[in-house]
C-alpha positions as CSV (number, residue, x, y, z in Angstrom):
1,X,7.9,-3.9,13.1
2,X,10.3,-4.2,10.5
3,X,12.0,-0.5,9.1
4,X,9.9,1.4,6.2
5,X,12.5,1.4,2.7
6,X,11.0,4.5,1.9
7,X,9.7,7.9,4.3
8,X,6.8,8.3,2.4
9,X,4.2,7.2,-0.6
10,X,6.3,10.4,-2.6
11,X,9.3,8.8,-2.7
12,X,8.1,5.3,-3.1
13,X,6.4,6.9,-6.1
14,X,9.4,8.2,-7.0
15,X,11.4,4.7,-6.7
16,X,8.6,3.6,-8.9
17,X,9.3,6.1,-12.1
18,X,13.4,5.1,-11.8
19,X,13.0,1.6,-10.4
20,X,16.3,0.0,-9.1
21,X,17.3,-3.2,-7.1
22,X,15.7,-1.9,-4.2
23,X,12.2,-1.0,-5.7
24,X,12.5,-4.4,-7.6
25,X,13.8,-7.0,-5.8
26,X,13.6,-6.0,-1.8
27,X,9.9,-7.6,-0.7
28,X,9.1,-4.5,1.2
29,X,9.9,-1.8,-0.7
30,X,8.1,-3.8,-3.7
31,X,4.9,-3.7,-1.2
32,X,5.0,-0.1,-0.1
33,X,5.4,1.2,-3.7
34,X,2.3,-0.8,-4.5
35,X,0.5,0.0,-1.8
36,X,1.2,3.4,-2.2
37,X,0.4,3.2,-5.5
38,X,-2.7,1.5,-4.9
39,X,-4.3,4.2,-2.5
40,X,-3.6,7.0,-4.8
41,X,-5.5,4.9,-7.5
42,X,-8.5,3.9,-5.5
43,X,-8.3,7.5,-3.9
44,X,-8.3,9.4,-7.2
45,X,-11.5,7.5,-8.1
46,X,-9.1,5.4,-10.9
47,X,-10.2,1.8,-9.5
48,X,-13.7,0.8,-8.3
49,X,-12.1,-1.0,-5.7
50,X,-8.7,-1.0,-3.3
51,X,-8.3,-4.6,-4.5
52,X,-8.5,-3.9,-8.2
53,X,-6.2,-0.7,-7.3
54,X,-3.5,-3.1,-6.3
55,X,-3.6,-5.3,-9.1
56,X,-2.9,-2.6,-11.1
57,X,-0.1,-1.1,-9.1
58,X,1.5,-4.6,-9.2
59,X,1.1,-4.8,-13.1
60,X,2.6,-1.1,-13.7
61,X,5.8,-2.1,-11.3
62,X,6.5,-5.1,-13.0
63,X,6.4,-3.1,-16.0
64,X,8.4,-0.7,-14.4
65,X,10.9,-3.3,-13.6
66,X,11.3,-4.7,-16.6
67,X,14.2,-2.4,-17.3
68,X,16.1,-4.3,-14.2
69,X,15.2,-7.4,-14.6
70,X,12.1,-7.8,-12.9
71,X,10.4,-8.5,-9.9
72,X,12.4,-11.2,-8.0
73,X,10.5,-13.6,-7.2
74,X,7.5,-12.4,-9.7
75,X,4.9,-14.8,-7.7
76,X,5.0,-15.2,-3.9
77,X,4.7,-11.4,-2.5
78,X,1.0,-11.9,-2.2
79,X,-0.6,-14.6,-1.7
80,X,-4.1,-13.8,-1.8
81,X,-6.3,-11.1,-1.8
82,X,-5.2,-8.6,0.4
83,X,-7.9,-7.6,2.9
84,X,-9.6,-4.7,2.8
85,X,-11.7,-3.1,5.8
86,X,-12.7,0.7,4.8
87,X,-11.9,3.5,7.5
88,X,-14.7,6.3,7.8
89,X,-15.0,9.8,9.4
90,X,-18.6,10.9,9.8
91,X,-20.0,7.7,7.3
92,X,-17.6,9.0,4.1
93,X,-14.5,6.7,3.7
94,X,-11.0,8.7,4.1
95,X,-8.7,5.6,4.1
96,X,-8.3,1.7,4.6
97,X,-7.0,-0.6,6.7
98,X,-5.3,-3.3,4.2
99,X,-3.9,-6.7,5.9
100,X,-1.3,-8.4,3.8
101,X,0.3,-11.7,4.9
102,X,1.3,-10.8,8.9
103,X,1.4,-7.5,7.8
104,X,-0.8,-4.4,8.1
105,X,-0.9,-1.5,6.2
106,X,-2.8,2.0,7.4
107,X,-3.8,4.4,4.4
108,X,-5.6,7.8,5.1
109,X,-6.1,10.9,2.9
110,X,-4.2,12.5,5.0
111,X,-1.2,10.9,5.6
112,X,-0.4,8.5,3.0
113,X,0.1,4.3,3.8
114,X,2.5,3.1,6.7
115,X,2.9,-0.2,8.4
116,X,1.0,-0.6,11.4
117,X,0.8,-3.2,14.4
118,X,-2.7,-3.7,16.5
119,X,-1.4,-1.3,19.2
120,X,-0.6,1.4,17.1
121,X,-3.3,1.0,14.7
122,X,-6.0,1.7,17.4
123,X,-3.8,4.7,18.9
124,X,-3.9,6.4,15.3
125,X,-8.1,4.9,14.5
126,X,-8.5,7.5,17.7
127,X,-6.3,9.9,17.1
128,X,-7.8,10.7,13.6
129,X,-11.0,10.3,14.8
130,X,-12.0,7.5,12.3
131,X,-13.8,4.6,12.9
132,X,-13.0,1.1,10.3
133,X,-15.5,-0.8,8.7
134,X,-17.0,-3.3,5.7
């Protein structure tokens, strides 16, 4: 698994509110700041869906960007749609699991998004007692 650009959603917020080259133009740190972005929206009831949620983070960075030139390159980053499966503790939803290219993405109310592989995805499913579905 490839090295996180930022320790956590704060300071990938943070990147996002004084974007530089990094925030811009490196294609991870572009997707954690969405992402991040993304389940705070869709968390904070402020997008009916984690899909829409990311749209909208990707709209406010390249705004954000503007100032540095951008988003290099503005298409490519995502494809398609990224997929969404919701993770539930005791039926209410407390995160998602959001696949993205060969990548996967873990987001809990608890702990903010990180990169995850299959192995470590099911060691922290158990650990936080969650369960991931439609």
């Amino acid at each position: 698994m490839a090295p996180r650009r930022y320790p956590d959603c704060a300071t990938a917020l943070m990147a996002r509110q004084h974007p530089d080259a990094t925030a811009c133009h490196d294609f991870r740190a572009t997707r954690e700041i969405v992402l991040c972005d993304a389940w705070q929206r869709f968390r904070n009831g402020q997008a009916p869906t984690f899909a829409a949620a990311v749209e909208a983070g990707w709209q406010d960075l390249r705004q954000a960007c503007a100032s540095v030139g951008g988003i290099t390159p503005e298409t490519g980053f995502l494809p398609g749609p990224p997929q969404v499966q919701a993770v539930r503790r005791a039926g209410r939803i407390v995160g998602a699991v959001v696949a993205v290219d060969d990548e996967a993405w873990l987001c809990l109310d608890t702990a903010g998004c990180a990169p995850v592989t299959a192995e470590t995805l099911t060691q922290l499913l158990q650990q936080a007692g969650v369960e991931v579905g439609p």
